[in-house]
C-alpha positions as CSV (number, residue, x, y, z in Angstrom):
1,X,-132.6,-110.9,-114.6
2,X,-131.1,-111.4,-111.3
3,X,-132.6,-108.2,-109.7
4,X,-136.0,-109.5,-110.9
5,X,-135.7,-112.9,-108.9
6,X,-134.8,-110.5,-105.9
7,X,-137.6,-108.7,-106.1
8,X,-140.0,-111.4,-106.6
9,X,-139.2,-112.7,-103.1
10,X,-139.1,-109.6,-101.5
11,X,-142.7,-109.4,-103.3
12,X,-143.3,-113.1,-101.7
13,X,-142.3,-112.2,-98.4
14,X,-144.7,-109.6,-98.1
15,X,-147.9,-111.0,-95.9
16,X,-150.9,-109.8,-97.3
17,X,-153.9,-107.9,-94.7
18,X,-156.1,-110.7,-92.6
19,X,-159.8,-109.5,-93.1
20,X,-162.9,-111.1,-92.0
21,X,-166.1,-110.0,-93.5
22,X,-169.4,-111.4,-92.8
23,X,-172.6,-111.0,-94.2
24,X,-175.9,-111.7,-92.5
25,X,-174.6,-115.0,-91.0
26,X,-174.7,-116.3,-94.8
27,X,-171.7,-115.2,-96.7
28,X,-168.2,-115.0,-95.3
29,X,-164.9,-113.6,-96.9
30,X,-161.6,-113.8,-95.6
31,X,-158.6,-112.3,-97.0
32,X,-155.0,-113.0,-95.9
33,X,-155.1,-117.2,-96.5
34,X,-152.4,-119.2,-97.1
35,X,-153.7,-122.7,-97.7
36,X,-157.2,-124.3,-97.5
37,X,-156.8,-127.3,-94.8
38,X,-160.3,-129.5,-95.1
39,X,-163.6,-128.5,-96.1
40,X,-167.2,-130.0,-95.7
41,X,-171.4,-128.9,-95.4
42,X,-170.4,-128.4,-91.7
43,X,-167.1,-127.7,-91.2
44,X,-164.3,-125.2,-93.4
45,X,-160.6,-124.8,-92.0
46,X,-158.1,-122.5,-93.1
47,X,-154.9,-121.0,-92.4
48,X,-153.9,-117.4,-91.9
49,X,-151.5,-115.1,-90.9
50,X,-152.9,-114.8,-87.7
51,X,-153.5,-118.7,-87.2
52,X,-156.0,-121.6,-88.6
53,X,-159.5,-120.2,-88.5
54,X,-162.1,-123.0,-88.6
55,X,-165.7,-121.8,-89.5
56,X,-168.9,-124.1,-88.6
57,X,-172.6,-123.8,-90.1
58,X,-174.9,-125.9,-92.2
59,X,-174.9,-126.1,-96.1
60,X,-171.6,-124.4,-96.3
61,X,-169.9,-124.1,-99.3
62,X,-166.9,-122.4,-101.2
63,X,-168.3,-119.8,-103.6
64,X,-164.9,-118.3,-104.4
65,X,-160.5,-119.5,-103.7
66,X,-157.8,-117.6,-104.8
67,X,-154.8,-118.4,-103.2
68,X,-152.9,-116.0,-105.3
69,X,-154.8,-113.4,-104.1
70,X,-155.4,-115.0,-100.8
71,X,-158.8,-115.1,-100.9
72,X,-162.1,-116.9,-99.7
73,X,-165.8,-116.8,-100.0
74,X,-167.5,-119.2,-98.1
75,X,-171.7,-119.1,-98.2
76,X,-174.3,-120.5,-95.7
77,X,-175.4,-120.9,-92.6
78,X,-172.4,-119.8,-90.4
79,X,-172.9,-120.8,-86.7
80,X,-169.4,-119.9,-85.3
81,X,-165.8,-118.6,-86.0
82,X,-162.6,-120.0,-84.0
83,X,-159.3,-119.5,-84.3
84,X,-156.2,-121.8,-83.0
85,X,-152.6,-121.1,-83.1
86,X,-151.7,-123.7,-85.6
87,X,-150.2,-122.6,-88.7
88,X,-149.1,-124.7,-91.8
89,X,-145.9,-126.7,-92.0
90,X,-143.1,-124.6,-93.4
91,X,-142.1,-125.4,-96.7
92,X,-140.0,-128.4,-97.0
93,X,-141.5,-130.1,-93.7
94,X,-139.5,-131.5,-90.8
95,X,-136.1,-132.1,-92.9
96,X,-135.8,-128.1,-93.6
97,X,-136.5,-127.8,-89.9
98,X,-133.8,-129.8,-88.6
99,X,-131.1,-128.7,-91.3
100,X,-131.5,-124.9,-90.9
C-alpha cells in the first residue's frame, strides 16, 4: 500500500502538455489548467503551467471543465488571448511559504 501512495504523487507531480486550440474565433480549448480564477460574458481567466491566460470576447461561456483532466472549452466571440506570469498560490498559502 505504501508503494501505491508513492506512485500516486509521482503521478501528481507530472505536469500535464499546455495546448491552445482555437476554432474560428468561436470555440477555444486549452489543455494543461490548473484552476479556473473568474469567469464572465466578457472576460475567462485561468491558470496554466505556463502562467494565467486571460481570454476576452463577447457571449463567452464554458462549454466543458475538467480539472482532472485539465481541461477547458470556452465558446464565443473570442477577441484576444493574454498571458501574465501569475500562477496560483501554492498549496497551503503564505504559512507553507514561510515554514519550508
Amino acid at each position: 500500500m505504501n508503494g501505491s501512495k508513492a506512485m500516486l504523487g509521482a503521478a501528481e507531480s507530472i505536469k500535464a502538455p499546455h495546448n491552445v486550440i482555437m476554432e474560428d474565433r468561436h470555440t477555444l480549448t486549452v489543455s494543461g489548467i490548473s484552476d479556473v480564477d473568474s469567469f464572465d460574458e466578457q472576460t475567462v481567466i485561468v491558470f496554466t503551467e505556463m502562467g494565467e491566460l486571460t481570454v476576452k470576447g463577447e457571449g463567452l461561456h464554458i462549454n466543458r471543465l475538467s480539472l482532472e483532466v485539465g481541461e477547458i472549452m470556452i465558446e464565443g466571440s473570442i477577441s484576444s488571448l493574454a498571458y501574465s506570469d501569475s500562477k496560483p498560490a501554492q498549496e497551503g498559502g503564505f504559512w507553507s511559504r514561510v515554514f519550508r
